[in-house]
C-alpha positions, -999 to +999 in steps of 0.1 A: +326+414+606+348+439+625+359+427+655+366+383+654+378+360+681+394+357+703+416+328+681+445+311+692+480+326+680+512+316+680+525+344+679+506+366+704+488+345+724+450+347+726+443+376+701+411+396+689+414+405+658+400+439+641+391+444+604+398+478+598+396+467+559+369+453+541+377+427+516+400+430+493+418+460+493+455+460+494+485+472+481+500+442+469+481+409+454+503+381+465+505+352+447+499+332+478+472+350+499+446+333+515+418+359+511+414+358+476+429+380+444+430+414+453+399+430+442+415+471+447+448+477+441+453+510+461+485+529+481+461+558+490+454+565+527+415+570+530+389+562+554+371+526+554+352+521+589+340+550+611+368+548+640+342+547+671+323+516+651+355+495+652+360+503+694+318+494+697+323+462+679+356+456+697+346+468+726+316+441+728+337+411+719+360+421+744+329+420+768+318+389+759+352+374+762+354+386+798+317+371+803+334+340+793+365+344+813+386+341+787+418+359+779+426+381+753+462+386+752+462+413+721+438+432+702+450+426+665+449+446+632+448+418+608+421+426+582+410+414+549+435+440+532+463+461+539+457+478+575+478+507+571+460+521+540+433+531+567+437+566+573+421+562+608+442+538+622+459+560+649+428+566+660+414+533+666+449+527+682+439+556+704+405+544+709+412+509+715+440+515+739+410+529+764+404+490+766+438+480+783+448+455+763+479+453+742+478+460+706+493+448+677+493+446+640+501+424+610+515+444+578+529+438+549+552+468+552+545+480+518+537+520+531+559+518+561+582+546+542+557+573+552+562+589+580+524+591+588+522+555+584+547+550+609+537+572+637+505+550+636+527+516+636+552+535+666+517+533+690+514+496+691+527+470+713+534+444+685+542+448+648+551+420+623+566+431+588+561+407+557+597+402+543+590+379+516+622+389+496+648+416+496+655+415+460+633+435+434+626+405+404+613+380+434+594+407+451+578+413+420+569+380+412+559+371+445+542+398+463+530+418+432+527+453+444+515+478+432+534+493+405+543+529+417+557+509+451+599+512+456+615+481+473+642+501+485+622+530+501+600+499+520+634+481+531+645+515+546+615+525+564+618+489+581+651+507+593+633+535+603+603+522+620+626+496+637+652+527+653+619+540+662+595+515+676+598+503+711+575+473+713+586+439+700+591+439+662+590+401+642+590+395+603+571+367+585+588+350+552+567+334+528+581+305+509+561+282+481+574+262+457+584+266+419+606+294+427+640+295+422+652+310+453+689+313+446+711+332+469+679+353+481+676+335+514+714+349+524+699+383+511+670+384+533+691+368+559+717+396+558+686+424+556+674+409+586+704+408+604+705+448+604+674+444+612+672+426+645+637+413+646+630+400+680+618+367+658+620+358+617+593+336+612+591+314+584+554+307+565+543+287+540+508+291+526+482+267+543+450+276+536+443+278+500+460+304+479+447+331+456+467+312+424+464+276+419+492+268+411+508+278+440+523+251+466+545+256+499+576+249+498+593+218+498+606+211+533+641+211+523+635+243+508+625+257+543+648+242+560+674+257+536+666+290+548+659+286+584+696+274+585+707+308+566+685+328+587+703+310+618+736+311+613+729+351+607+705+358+636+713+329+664+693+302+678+662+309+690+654+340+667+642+321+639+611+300+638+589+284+614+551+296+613+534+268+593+500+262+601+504+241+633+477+244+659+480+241+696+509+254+720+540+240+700+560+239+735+538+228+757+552+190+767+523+168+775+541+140+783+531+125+751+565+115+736+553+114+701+526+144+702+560+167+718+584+156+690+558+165+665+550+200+680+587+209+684+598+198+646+569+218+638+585+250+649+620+243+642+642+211+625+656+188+653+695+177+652+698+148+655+716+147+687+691+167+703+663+147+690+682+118+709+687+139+743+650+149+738+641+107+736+664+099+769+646+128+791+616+112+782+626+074+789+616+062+753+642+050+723+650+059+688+621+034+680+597+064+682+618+084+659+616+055+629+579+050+637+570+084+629+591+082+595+576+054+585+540+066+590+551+101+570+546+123+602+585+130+604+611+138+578+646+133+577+662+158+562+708+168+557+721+202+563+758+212+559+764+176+572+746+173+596+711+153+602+676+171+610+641+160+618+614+182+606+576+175+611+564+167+576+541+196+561+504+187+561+497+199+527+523+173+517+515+145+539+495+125+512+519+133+485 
């Protein structure tokens, strides 16, 4: 299937997403991808899908959508592969930009150092970069690239493309557990920084991954870095991307159901989580509930007390 959705997104809205690559052809074979193995390793441009195929197939979903009155925010490159290894892809950005929709596009960066590559990216209203890790032992052992990739020359083209691009840039961190992390979270942190993503998400694996033995991370483990990645990038440029659904800011007057949907997109202090309860007229009684049934963590940072909406994947654990 080329054209799927519309699907709700948190980060861009209602999107339609376009499989410009058939399963599973890639560049890297991350550990924790939710496709499968990779089944073609490959950092070759070529062609995949005739470019005028992928605007008819779009082109009718975005039909029906419109039969259905319902929005489609973006039109989204997020295939069962790396999207940039498709030669064509300018031209479907072409193409599909007939349709007056913005565009966007989900990569993990790895070919961004070619200047081809980002000429494509530079058309798009939206671009996310996978920055999983900054140094080259966890970027090995993590995203698995392909072995004539350079980590450096990726890390620069980031640069490049970000000088360049003039649509809204964010970056997605993976994080699973068994992996001694070490300093890397201040690395990335300090790479991002230059950086300047409009927002650093951080992930963690829900569906399941392409090894078995891999787990998200342990919630103090993410919570470890979305403090680094804070106190190098401010408030409200950092969020966590882990597998929520529904609008994580809408406040349905649902006490409970609003505390959940915040902590699921960033820890709680504790004093805010306490400012959050007397706006609402309810007590701290909500608060302990929640920890007693395992919906809510509790969680110390530098001192200081979070709340942090406990990870399904760990919720019977």
């Amino acid at each position: 299937m080329i054209a799927f959705g519309p699907v709700p997104s948190r980060r861009l809205g209602k999107s339609l997403g376009v499989n410009n690559i058939p399963d599973k052809v890639c560049t890297y074979a991350c550990v924790y991808c939710q496709i499968g193995r990779t089944l073609r390793m490959e950092i070759e441009r070529r062609p995949f899908y005739e470019p005028e195929l992928i605007f008819e197939e779009v082109s009718r979903k975005v039909e029906e959508a419109e039969g259905r009155n319902e929005k489609i925010d973006y039109i989204t490159f997020v295939p069962d592969g790396e999207p940039t290894l498709d030669i064509n892809l300018g031209r479907e950005i072409d193409l599909l930009g007939e349709l007056g929709i913005k565009l966007a596009a989900l990569t993990n960066a790895s070919l961004i150092w070619r200047d081809d590559v980002r000429e494509d990216l530079l058309k798009l209203d939206f671009v996310s970069l996978k920055v999983d890790a900054v140094s080259e032992n966890l970027w090995r052992r993590i995203d698995r690239p392909h072995k004539s990739l350079n980590l450096e020359k990726i890390l620069d083209g980031m640069f490049d493309f970000r000088n360049e691009f003039g649509g809204k840039v964010v970056t997605e961190t993976m994080l699973i557990d068994g992996v001694d992390y070490g300093d890397e979270f201040e690395r990335i942190a300090d790479f991002l920084a230059e950086l300047k993503p409009d927002v650093a998400y951080i992930a963690i694996p829900t569906r399941p991954p392409a090894e078995t033995w891999v787990r998200p991370a342990k919630e103090e483990t993410i919570n470890r870095a979305f403090q680094t990645f804070v106190e190098k990038l401010g408030e409200g440029r950092v969020e966590y991307l882990i597998g929520y659904e529904g609008n994580a800011f809408a406040f349905t007057g649902n006490v409970e159901e609003d505390l959940l949907s915040i902590t699921s997109v960033h820890p709680m202090r504790e004093e805010a989580v306490k400012e959050f309860l007397r706006k609402a007229n309810a007590d701290w009684g909500v608060v302990e509930r929640l920890l007693r049934e395992g919906k809510l963590i509790e969680l110390e940072y530098n001192g200081k007390r979070f709340y942090m909406r406990r990870l399904k994947s760990r919720e019977m654990s």
